[in-house]
N, C-alpha and C positions, 0 to 999 in steps of 0.2 A: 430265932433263926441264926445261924451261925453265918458270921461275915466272910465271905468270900475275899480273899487276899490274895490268891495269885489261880491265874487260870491256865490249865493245863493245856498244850499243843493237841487241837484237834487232829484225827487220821490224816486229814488232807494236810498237816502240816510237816508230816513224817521227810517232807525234802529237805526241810531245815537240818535234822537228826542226818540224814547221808551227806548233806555237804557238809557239815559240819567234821564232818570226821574226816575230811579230806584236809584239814587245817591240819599245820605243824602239834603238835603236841606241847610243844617249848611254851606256847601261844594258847592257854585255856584257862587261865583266871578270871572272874571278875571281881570287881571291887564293890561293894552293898553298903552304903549307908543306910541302914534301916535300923529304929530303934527296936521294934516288935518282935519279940524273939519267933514264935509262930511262923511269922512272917518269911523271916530267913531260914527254918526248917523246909517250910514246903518251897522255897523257889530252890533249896538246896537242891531238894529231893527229885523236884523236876527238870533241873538243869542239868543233873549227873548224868542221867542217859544220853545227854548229848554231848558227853566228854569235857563238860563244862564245871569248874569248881571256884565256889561262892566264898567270897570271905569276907565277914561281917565286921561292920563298926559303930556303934551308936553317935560317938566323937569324931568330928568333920576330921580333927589335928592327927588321930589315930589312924583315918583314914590313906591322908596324906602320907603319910608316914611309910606307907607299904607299898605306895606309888612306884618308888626304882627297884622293886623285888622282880626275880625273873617271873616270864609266862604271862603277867598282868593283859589281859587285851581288852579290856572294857571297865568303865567304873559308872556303877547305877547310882542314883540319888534319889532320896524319898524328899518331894517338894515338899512337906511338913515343915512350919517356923522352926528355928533352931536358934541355936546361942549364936554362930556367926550367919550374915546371910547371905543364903543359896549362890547368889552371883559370884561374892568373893571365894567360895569355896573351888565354883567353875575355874574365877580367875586362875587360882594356887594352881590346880589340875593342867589348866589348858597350859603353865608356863613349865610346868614341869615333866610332862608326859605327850606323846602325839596319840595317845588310844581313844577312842571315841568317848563321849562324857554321856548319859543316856538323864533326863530328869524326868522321874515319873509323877504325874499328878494327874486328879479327875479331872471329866473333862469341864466341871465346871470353874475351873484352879485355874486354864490355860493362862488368864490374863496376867496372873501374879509371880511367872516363871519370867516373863518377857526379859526381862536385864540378865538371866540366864544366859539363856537363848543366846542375846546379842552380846556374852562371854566367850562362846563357842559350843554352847550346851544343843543336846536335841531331845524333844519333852516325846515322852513314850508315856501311854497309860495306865492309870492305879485301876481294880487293881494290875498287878505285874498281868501282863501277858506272856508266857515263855517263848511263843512260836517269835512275838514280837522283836523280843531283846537275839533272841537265834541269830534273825535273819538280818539282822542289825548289824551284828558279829560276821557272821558269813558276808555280807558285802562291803564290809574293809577291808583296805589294803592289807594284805599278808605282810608280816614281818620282812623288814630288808635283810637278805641275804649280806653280810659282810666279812671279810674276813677275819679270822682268829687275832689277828698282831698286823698292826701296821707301822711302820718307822720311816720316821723322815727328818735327818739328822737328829736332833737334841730331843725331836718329839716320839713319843712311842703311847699307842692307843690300844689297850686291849678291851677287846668286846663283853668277851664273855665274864667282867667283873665290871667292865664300864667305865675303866681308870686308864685318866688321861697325864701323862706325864711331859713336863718338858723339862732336860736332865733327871734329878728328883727329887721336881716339886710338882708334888700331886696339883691338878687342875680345878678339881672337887666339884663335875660338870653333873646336871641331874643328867637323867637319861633321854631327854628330849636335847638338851645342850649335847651330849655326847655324841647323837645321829648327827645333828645339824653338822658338828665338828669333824666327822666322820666322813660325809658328805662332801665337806670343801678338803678335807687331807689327799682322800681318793682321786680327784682328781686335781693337786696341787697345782699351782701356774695357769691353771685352766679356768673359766666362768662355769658357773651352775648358776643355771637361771631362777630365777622368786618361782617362775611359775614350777619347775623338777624341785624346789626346796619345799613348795607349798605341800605336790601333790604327795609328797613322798611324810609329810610330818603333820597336816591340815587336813589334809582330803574332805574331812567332814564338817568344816566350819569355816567355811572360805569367807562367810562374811567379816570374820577379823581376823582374817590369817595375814593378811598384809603387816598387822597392829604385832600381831605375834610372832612373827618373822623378826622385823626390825627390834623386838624388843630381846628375843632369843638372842640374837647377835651382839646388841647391846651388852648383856650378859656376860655373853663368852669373850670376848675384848676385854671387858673388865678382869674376869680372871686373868688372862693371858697378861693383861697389864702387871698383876701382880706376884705372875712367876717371871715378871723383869723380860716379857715378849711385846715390843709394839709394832703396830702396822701390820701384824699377821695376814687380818680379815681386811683385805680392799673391796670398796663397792665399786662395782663397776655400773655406773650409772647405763640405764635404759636397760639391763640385762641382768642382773644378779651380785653376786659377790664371789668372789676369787681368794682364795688362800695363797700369798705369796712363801714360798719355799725356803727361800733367802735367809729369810729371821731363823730358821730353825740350823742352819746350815753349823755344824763344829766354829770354834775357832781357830 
């Protein structure tokens, strides 16, 4: 008998297929860690009628690697041992992208995902279910709207290559660093709360979004440190963090 490897969206699942096309376009990649070539054939095959397109990697680094490409809105993982493991690969994802992290395994596997899980991961069924991962997709947060070019004195942010500059020294911020940074630009002088940072970059793994927060920001100060910018990112204790304007200001 031939193994069943990805199960096809029953009729009743056809809602997944209409909302689904109500999402941006920009916003239809996913990311497949699967070694099995088969495997990544058929969830291709099945994901494309829902406007969804699959792109495979058997190497966790490979993976990574395609992370800041435009469109990405999801990255699947095959819970199969691997050369690095499963959690730190979560880690890399969770610090570098805010798209949902999805890990598939039987449901006899559940217990061996758990330091996943509590990276920010969310364990979905082997095998693939298509209706599953849809509606996964379809209940995240839609892409932030931002705009094209933002400038505030010395700093200048464009979106659509995701290059942050202050005069010009590139920032070299992934794209989860980029929103966060984006986030406190837009509204400069002003607080944005943990809780509008979380829901806006976390939504789906709030049990270490706090951990991921403060480390994203950690991150971004560092850089900023070393295009010769300090104090940028003030925390404003009990409510958020604030972008001070100041630093960026000409001489």
């Amino acid at each position: 008998m031939t193994e069943l490897r990805v199960l096809a969206p029953r009729s009743a699942d056809q809602h997944a297929s209409r909302s689904r096309l109500r999402r941006p376009p920009e916003a239809d990649t996913i990311l497949l860690l699967e070694s099995d070539a088969q495997t990544v054939a058929d969830l291709q095959s099945s994901l494309r009628p829902l406007g969804l397109t699959v792109l495979a990697a058997s190497d966790p680094l490979r993976l990574v690697a395609r992370l800041n490409a435009a469109g990405v809105c999801a990255v699947v993982l095959n819970a199969a041992p691997g050369p690095v493991p499963l959690s730190e690969v979560v880690k890399v994802i969770r610090s570098e992208s805010a798209v949902p992290v999805l890990v598939a395994c039987a449901s006899t596997d559940v217990a061996s995902i758990g330091p996943a899980v509590l990276e920010g991961a969310r364990a979905i069924a082997l095998p693939y279910r298509v209706g599953e991962i849809a509606q996964i997709i379809d209940q995240s947060p839609l892409p932030r709207q931002r705009a094209d070019r933002l400038t505030l004195g010395v700093l200048t942010l464009i979106t659509e290559s995701i290059d942050a500059h202050v005069r010009d020294t590139p920032l070299d911020l992934s794209a989860l660093e980029f929103d966060l940074f984006h986030m406190l630009a837009e509204r400069a002088g002003y607080s944005v709360t943990r809780d509008e940072l979380i829901d806006a970059l976390w939504s789906d793994c709030r049990t270490s979004a706090d951990d991921l927060l403060v480390a994203a920001v950690k991150r971004v100060r560092r850089k900023l440190a070393e295009a010769g910018v300090l104090d940028a990112i003030q925390t404003v204790r009990g409510v958020g963090y604030r972008l001070n304007p100041g630093v960026f200001t000409p001489p």
